[in-house]
ZAMARGU-4260 file (C-alpha; in steps of 0.2 Angstrom, whole numbers, plus 5000, padded with zeros to 4 digits):
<rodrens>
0) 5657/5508/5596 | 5653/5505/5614 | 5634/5500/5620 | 5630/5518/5626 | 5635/5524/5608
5) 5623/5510/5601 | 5610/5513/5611 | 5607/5529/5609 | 5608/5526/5588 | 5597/5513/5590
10) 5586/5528/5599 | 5588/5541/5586 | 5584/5528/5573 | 5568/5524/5581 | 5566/5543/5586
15) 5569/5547/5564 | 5554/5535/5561 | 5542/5540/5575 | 5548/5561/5567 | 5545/5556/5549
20) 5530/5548/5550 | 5522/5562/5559 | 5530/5576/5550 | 5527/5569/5531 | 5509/5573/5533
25) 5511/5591/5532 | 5523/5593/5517 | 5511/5583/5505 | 5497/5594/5515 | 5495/5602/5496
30) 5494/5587/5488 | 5482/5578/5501 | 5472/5594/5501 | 5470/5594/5484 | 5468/5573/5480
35) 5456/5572/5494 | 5447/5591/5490 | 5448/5594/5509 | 5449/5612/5518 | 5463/5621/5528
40) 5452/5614/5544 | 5448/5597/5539 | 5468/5598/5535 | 5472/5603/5552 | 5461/5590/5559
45) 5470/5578/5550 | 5485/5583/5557 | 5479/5584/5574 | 5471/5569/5577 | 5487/5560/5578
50) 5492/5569/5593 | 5475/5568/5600 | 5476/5551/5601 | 5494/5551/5605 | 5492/5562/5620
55) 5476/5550/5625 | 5488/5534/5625 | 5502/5544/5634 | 5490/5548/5649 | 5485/5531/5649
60) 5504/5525/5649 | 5508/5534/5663 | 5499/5523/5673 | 5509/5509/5668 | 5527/5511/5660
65) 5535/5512/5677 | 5528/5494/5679 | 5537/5486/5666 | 5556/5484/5658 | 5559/5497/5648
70) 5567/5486/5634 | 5551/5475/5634 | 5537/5489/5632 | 5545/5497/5618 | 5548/5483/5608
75) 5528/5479/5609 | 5525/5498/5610 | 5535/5498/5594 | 5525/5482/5585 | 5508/5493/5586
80) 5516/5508/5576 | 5524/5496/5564 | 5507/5487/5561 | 5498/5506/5562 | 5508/5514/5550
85) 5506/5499/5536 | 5487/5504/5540 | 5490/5522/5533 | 5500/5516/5519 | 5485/5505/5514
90) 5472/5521/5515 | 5461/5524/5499 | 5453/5538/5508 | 5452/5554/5517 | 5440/5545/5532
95) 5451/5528/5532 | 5467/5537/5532 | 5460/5550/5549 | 5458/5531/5556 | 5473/5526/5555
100) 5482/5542/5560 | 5472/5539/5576 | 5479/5522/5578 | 5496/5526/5574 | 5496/5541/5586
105) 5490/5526/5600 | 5506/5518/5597 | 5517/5534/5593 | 5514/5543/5605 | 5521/5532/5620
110) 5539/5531/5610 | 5544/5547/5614 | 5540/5546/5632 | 5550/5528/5631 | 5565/5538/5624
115) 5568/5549/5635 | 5564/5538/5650 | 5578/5527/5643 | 5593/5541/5643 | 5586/5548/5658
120) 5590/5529/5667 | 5605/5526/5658 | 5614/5543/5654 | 5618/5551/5671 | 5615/5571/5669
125) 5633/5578/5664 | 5632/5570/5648 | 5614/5570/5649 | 5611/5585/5636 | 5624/5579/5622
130) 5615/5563/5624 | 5599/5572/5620 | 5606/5581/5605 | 5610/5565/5596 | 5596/5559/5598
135) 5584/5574/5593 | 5598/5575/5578 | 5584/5563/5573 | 5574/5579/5570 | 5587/5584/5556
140) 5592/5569/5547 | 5571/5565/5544 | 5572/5584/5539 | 5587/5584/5528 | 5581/5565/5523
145) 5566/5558/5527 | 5557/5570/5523 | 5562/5576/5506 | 5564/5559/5499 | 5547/5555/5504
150) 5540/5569/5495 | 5551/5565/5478 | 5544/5546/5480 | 5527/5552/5483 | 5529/5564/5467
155) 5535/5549/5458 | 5521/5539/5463 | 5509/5543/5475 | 5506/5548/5493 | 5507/5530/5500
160) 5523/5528/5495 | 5532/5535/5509 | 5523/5526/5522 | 5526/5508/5513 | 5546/5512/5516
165) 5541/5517/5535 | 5535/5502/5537 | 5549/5495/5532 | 5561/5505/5541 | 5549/5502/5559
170) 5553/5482/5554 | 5573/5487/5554 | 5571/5497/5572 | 5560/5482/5579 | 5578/5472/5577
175) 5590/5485/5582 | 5579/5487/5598 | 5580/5469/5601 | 5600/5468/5597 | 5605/5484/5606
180) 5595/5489/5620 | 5599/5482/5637 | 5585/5476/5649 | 5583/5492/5658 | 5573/5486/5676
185) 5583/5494/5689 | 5569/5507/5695 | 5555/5492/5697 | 5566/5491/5712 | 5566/5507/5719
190) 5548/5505/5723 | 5540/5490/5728 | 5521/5496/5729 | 5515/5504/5713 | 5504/5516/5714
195) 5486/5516/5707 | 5483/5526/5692 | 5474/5539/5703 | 5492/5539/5714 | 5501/5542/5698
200) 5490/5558/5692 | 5492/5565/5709 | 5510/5563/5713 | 5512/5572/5697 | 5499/5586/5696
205) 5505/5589/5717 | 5521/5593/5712 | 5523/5610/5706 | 5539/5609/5699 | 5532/5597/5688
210) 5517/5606/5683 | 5528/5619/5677 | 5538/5609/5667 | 5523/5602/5659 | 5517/5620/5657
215) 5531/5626/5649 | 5531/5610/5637 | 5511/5615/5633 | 5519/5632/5629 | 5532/5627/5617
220) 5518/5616/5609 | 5509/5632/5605 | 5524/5643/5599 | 5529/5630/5585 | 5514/5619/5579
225) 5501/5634/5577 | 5514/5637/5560 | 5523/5619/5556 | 5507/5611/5549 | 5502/5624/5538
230) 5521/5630/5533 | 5519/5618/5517 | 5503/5624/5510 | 5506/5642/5516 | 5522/5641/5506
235) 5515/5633/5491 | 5497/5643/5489 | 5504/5663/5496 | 5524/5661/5493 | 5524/5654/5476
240) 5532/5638/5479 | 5528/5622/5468 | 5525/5606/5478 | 5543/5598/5473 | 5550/5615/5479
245) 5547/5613/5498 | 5559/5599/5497 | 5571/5613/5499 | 5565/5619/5514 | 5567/5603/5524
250) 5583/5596/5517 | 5591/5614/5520 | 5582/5617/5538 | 5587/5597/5540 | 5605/5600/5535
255) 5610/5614/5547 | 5603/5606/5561 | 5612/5592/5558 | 5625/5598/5565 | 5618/5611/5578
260) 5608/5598/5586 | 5624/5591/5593 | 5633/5608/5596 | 5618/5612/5605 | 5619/5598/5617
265) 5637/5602/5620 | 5633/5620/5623 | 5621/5614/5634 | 5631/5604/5647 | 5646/5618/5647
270) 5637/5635/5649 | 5620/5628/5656 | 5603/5622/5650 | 5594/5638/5652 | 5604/5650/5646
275) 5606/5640/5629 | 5586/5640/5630 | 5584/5657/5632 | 5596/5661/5617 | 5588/5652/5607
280) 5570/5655/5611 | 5573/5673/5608 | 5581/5670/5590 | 5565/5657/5587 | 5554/5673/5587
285) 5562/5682/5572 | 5559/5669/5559 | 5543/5666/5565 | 5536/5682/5563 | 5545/5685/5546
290) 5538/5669/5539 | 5521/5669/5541 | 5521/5684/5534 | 5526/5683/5519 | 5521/5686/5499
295) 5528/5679/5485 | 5545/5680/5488 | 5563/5674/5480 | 5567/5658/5484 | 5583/5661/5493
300) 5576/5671/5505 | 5563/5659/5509 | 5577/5645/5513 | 5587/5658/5522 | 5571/5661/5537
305) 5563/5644/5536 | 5582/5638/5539 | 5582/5649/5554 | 5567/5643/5561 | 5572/5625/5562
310) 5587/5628/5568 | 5581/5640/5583 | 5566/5628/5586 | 5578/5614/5588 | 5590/5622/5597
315) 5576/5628/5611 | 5570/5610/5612 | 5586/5601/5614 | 5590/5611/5633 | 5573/5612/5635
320) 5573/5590/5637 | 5585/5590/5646 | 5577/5602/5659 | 5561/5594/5660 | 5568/5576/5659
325) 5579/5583/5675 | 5562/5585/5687 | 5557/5567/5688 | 5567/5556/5698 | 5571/5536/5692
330) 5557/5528/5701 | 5545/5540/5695 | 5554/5546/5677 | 5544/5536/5665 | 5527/5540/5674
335) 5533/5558/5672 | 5537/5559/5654 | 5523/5549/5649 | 5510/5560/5655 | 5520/5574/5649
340) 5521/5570/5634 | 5500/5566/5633 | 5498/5584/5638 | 5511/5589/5625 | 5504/5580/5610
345) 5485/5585/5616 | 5494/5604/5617 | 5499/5602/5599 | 5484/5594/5592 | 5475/5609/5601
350) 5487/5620/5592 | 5485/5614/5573 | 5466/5612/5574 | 5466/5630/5582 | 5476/5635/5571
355) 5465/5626/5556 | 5450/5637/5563 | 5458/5653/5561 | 5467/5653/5545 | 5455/5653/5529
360) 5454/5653/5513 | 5452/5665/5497 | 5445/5663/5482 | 5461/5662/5472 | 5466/5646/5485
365) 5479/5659/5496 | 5478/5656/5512 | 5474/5669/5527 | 5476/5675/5544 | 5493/5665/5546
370) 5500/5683/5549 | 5488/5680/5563 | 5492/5665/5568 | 5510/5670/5568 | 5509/5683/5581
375) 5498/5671/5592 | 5514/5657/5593 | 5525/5672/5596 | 5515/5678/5614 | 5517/5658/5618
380) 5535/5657/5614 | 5539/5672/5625 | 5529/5666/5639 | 5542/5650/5640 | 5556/5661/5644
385) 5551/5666/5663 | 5542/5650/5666 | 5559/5641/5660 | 5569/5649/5674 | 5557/5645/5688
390) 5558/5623/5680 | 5571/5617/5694 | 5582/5599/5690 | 5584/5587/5704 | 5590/5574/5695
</rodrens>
């Protein structure tokens, strides 16, 4: 296996981690909400205020990952969420564990900008988007994976479970990212006075091309995690699913996009990055309006749509990276993609707590107004189609 080859796994492994522990929080939504005797809101709030906090570290970081070699501020990047995410494992509570979602969202939330900083340095664009599909294969293999298992441990035991084996698994990727990630230092060259923090907000925010790409990530934000953190307990309360059930859902979303995520990246470089978008945005829309409308239904069905919507919500991001990775140039990229993804994670945080304030609850514990909620994310992915076309590549 070549360095490129190990490099990006090391990536996706450290990508499945960061995936996992964001996303096993809404699954075992049903069982916190019901341990914890919390609301839909207070749910949502939980939720949220990982990418709250996420999105405030990622604004800070803007102002200094350019400064730094890439391999080195990861790797310390990396130590905080390993130490943060230990924290939530050890929670006893409903306050301690919204603590320590915060502080692992401090930490988190600067690895995705890293990641994509790091194939944007290393993988020149022609292979750029099969590079990106490896690596958001992450998505899929802590969907089919992660995910589920975490829910059968956490049905075995408890709800802390899963984030003792993160912890564990945070450890393995501190080493892989020490063993096979190269020192990555070539744009501290390309330019020799930094900028101050002020500088960096500017050059970005001045550049429209950019603004438009953060826009259209804001907009992708609102189309998808309006409904992801309340799929679970929409699905258990309204649809008739039990709490081992919704295992189903992730490990057969997960294991079609295993192998779409890649496909997708393929498609992406050979017929272009914004038609591949498009396609896919359009076909997001459908499941998305079927599923949050649903009643009790047979459970074939329901694997049949909620597959559909992960794999069209993954195959809209994966082009959709690419494109917006392809704004910034090397000097510049990580400053970029940092402040980026703040806006991102503050634009999904938004979402779920928006989200939290609209959907309600009746008296026989159903959830409502996701039918609502539903058309909402649906006006937001449409907008990202025109906007899309008007984001232009320079690098």
């Amino acid at each position: 296996m070549n360095r490129e080859k190990l490099l990006l796994w090391t990536l996706a492994a450290i990508n499945f981690i960061h995936i996992v522990d964001f996303m096993i929080l809404m699954p075992l939504g049903p069982q916190l909400m019901r341990l914890f005797g919390i609301s839909p809101s207070e749910f949502g709030l939980l939720v949220s205020s990982y990418t709250f906090s996420a999105g405030i570290s990622s604004f800070f970081g803007a102002f200094f990952l350019d400064r730094f070699d890439r391999k080195k501020i990861l790797f310390w990047v990396y130590v905080g969420f390993t130490v943060a995410t230990l924290g939530c494992a050890l929670s006893p509570s409903y306050g301690i564990l919204l603590l320590a979602r915060i502080l692992s969202g401090l930490f988190g939330g600067l690895t995705s900008a890293l990641i994509l900083a790091i194939i944007g340095d290393v993988i020149p664009d022609a292979r750029r988007g099969r590079a990106m599909g490896l690596v958001m294969a992450a998505f899929s293999v802590a969907s089919v994976l992660g995910v589920p298992l975490g829910l059968f441990l956490a049905g075995l035991s408890d709800w802390h479970t899963p984030f003792f084996i993160l912890t564990g698994l945070s450890l393995v990727s501190l080493g892989m990212i020490f063993r096979f990630i190269p020192n990555i230092a070539d744009h501290l060259g390309q330019e020799v006075q930094r900028p101050h923090p002020l500088e960096v907000v500017k050059r970005v925010t001045s550049n429209s091309n950019q603004m438009r790409a953060i826009t259209l990530s804001v907009m992708m934000m609102f189309g998808q995690f309006m409904i992801i953190p309340f799929l679970s307990p929409y699905t258990v309360a309204n649809v008739g699913f039990t709490e081992l059930q919704l295992t189903y859902i992730y490990m057969a979303g997960g294991a079609f996009t295993i192998f779409t995520s890649p496909w997708v990246g393929k498609m992406s470089d050979k017929y272009g990055k914004l038609k591949v978008f498009t396609i896919f945005m359009f076909l997001n829309v459908i499941p998305i309006a079927v599923i949050t409308n649903l009643g009790v239904t047979p459970i074939p069905f329901v694997l049949m749509i909620s597959t559909m919507f992960f794999v069209t919500s993954n195959g809209r991001y994966v082009p959709a990276a690419a494109i917006i990775t392809g704004t910034a140039r090397p000097e510049n990229r990580g400053s970029f993609l940092s402040f980026n993804s703040a806006v991102q994670q503050l634009a999904t945080g938004l979402a779920s707590l928006i989200a939290g304030m609209i959907i309600g609850e009746n008296a026989l514990g159903q959830l409502t107004n996701f039918n609502l909620v539903g058309y909402i994310a649906i006006f937001f992915s449409l907008l990202c189609i025109p906007l899309a076309r008007r984001v232009k590549v320079v690098s």
